[in-house]
C-alpha positions in Angstrom: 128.0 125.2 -100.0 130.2 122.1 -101.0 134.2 121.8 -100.1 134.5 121.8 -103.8 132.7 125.2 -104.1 134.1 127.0 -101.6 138.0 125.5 -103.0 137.0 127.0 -106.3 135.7 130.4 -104.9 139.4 130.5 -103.4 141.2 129.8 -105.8 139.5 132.1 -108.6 140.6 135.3 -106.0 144.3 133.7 -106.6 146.3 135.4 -109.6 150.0 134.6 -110.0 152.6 137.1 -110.1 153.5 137.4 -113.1 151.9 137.3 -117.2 153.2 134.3 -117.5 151.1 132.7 -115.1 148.2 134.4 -116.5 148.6 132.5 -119.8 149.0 129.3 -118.5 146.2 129.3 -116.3 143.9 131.0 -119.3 145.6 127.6 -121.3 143.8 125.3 -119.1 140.7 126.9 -118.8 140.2 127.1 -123.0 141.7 123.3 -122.9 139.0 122.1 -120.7 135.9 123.9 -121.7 136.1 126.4 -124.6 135.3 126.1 -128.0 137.5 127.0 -131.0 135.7 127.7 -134.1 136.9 128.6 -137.4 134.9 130.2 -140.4 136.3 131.7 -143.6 140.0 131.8 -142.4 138.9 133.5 -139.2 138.9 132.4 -135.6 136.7 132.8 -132.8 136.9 131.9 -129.2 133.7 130.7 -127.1 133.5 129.5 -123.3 130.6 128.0 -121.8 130.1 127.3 -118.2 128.0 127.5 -115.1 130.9 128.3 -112.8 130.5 132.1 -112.1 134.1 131.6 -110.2 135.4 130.1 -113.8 133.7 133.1 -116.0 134.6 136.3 -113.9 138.4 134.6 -113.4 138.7 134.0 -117.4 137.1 137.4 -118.3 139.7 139.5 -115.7 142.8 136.9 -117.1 141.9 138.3 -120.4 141.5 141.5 -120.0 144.5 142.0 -117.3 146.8 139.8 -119.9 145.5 140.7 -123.7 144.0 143.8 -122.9 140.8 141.8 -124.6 137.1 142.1 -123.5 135.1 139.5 -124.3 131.7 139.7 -125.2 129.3 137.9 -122.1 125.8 136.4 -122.6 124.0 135.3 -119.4 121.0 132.7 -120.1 118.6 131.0 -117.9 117.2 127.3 -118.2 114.2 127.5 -116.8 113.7 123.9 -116.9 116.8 122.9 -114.5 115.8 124.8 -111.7 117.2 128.0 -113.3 121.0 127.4 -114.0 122.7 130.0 -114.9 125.4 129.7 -117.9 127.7 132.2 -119.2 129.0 132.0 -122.5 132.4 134.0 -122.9 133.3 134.9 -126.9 136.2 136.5 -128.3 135.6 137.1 -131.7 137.8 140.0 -133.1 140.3 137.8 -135.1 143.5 139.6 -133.6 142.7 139.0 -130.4 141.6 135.1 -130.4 145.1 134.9 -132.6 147.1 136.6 -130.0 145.6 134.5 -127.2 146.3 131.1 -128.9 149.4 131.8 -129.6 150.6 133.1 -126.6 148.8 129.8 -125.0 150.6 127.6 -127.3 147.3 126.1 -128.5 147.8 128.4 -132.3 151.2 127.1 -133.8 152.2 128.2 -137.1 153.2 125.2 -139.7 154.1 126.1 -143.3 152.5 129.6 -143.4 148.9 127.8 -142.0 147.8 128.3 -138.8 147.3 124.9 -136.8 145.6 124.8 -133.5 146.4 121.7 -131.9 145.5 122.6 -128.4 149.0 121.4 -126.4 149.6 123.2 -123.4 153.7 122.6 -122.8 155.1 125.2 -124.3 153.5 127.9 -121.4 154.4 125.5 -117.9 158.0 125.3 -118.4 158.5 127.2 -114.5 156.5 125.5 -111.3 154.7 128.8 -111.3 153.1 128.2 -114.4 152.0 124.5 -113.6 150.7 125.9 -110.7 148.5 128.3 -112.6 147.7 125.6 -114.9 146.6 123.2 -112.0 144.3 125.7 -110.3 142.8 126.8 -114.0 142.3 123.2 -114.7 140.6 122.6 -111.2 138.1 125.6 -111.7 137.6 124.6 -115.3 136.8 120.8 -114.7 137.8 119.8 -111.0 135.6 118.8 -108.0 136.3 117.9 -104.6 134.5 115.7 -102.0 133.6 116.7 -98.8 137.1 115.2 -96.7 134.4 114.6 -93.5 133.2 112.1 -95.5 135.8 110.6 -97.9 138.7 111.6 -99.7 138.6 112.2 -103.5 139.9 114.8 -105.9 139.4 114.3 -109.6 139.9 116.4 -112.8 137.0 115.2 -115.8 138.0 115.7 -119.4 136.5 114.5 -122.8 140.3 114.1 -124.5 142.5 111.5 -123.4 145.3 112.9 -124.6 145.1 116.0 -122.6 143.8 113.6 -119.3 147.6 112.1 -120.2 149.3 115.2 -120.3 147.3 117.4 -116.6 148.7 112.9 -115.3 152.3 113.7 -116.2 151.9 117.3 -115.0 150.5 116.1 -111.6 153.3 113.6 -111.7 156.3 116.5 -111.7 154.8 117.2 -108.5 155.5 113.7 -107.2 151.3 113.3 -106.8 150.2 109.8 -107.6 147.5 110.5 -110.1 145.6 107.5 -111.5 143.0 108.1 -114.9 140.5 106.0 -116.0 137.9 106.4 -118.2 134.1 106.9 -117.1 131.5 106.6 -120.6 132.8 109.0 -122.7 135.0 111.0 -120.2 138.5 110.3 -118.8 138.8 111.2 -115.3 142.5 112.1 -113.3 141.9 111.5 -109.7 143.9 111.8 -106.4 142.6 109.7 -103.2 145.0 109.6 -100.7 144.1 112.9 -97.9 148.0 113.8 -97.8 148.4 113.9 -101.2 144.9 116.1 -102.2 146.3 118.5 -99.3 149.4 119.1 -101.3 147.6 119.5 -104.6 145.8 122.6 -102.4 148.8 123.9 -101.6 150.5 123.7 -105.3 146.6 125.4 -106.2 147.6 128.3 -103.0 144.0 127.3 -101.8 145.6 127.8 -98.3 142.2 128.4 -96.6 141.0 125.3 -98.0 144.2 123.2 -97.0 143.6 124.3 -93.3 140.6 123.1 -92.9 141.2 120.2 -94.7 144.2 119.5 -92.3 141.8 120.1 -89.0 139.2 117.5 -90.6 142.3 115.2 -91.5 143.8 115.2 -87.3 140.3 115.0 -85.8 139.5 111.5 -88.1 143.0 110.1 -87.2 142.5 111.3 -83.4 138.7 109.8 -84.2 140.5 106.4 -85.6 142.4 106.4 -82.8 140.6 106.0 -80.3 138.3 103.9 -81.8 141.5 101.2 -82.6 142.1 102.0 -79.1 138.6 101.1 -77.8 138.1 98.2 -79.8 142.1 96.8 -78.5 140.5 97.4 -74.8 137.4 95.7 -75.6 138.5 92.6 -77.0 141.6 92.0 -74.6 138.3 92.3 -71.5 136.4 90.5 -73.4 139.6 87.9 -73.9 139.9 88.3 -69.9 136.5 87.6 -68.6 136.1 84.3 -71.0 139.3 82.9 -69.5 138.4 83.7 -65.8 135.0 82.5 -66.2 136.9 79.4 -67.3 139.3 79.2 -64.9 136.4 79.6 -62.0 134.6 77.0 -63.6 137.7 74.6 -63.0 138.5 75.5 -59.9 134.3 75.0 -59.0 134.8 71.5 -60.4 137.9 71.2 -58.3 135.9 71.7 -55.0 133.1 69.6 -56.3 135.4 66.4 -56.3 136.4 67.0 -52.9 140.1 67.6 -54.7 140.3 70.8 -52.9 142.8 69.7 -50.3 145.0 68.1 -52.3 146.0 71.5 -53.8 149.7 73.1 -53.6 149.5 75.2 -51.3 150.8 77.9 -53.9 148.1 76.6 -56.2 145.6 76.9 -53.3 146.6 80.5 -53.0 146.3 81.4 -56.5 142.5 79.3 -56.6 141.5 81.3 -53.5 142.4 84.7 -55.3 140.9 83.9 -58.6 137.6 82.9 -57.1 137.8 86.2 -54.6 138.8 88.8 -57.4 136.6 87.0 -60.4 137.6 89.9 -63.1 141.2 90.8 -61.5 143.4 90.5 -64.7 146.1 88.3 -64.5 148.7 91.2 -64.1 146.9 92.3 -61.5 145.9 88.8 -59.5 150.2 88.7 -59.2 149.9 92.2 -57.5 147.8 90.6 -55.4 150.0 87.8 -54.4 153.0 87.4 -51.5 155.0 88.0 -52.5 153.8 89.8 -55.9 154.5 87.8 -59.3 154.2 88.5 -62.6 152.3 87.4 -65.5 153.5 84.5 -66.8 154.1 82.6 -63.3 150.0 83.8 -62.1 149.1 81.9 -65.7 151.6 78.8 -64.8 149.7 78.0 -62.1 146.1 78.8 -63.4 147.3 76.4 -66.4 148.0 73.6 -63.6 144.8 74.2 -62.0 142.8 73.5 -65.7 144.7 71.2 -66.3 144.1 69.2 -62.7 140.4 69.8 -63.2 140.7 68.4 -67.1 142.4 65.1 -65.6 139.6 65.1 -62.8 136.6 65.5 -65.8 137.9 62.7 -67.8 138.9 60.4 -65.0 135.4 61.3 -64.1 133.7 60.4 -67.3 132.6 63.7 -67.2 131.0 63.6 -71.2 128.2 66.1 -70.3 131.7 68.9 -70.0 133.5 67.6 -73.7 130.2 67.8 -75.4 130.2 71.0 -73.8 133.2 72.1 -75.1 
């Protein structure tokens, strides 16, 4: 099964603790996915989805909240590989009333009954925009897999309630971006630290765990791969200069300037050539008495420098070309 599956699974065995926090998670889920219809005067409430987590959380909410059973139908299409949907309906005119107006989606406006779908007035406590998160994620929220990237998103087909789940995510200090894909607006979350809070506000706490372990092993992982790749390129930045520095001092003995050598220098040439992939900290180890860094690359720098003199004193164009 996906992350996103398994985070939803969670978080449909999560009820808040009060009624409250029933209705504003049962707000989100008609927001996102259900269907108001009206015919002569009268109301009816439909939900459709494929989300078995979704139906059996919507169908307890109402019944534990409203004291409402909704009617199910269960249908198969055989044609894509046998999806399930279940379609939810509330049809008894009392009850879809009492649940859009306890929702806030039903408001009252000179004596005629407007639904206008707005979910404020039920997530006025950080309990209740914690419902509404987590109904909003198992109405129209997926996850990626945070082995391989991470990516949280919310898809909706109103901009104006894409808007409002943005400034909700925002009183949680999350940095939620929308943007619009065809005909849907999308509200998404990619940084890892901030989807692992957006768990914890959903109380997926299961989730958030192993979200955390993946999160420390890539970091360790990155790690130790910057770590690795800093080793590799200071040996490889190591062996190209003493491959160049035993080429000079070669050149040095070639032209019979051997001799006229320092005898500090000399010391230095005779280590260089004797320890061909010592590093330069530890060539001054080597030394008597031991140097450091800087003064062991002082006098290599002579040395090229005394062969560089001797190549172009020497005419020595087969080297520059070289070079």
């Amino acid at each position: 099964m996906s992350f996103s599956y398994n985070v939803k699974q969670e978080i449909a065995q999560r009820f808040g603790n009060a009624r409250h926090c029933y209705i504003a998670e049962i707000a989100a889920m008609i927001n996102m996915c259900a269907y108001i219809g009206r015919f002569r005067e009268k109301f009816c409430l439909k939900l459709q989805t494929e989300n078995v987590f979704l139906a059996r959380k919507y169908f307890t909410l109402l019944e534990k909240t409203f004291k409402i059973r909704c009617n199910i139908t269960v249908r198969k299409n055989q044609l894509y590989h046998e999806n399930t949907t279940y379609i939810l309906t509330v049809t008894q005119q009392a009850g879809v009333e009492k649940i859009l107006t306890a929702t806030g989606i039903m408001s009252v406006h000179n004596k005629e009954q407007i639904c206008n779908q707005c979910y404020a007035p039920v997530i006025h406590a950080i309990c209740c925009r914690r419902a509404y998160i987590r109904g909003a994620f198992l109405a129209a929220g997926s996850m990626n897999d945070p082995e391989k990237n991470y990516h949280l998103e919310f898809v909706y087909g109103d901009a104006i309630q894409a808007q409002q789940l943005q400034d909700l995510l925002h009183t949680f200090h999350l940095d939620a971006k929308m943007i619009q894909r065809k005909e849907y607006f999308v509200v998404y979350l990619k940084e890892g630290e901030q989807i692992a809070d957006i768990l914890n506000i959903m109380q997926a706490h299961t989730a958030l765990l192993k979200m955390e372990n993946i999160r420390v092993l890539k970091e360790v992982r990155n790690s130790v791969n910057r770590k690795v790749n800093c080793e590799t390129a200071n040996l490889n930045k190591t062996v190209v200069a003493a491959i160049k520095q035993i080429e000079d001092i070669q050149y040095i003995q070639e032209q019979k300037e051997w001799k006229n050598l320092p005898q500090t220098l000399l010391k230095t040439a005779e280590l260089r050539l004797q320890y061909p992939e010592a590093s330069l900290k530890e060539l001054g180890l080597l030394m008597i008495p031991p140097m450091g860094k800087s003064g062991v690359n002082h006098r290599l720098k002579k040395i090229s420098d005394m062969a560089e003199q001797l190549r172009k004193d020497k005419g020595d164009f087969a080297w520059q070309k070289r070079k």
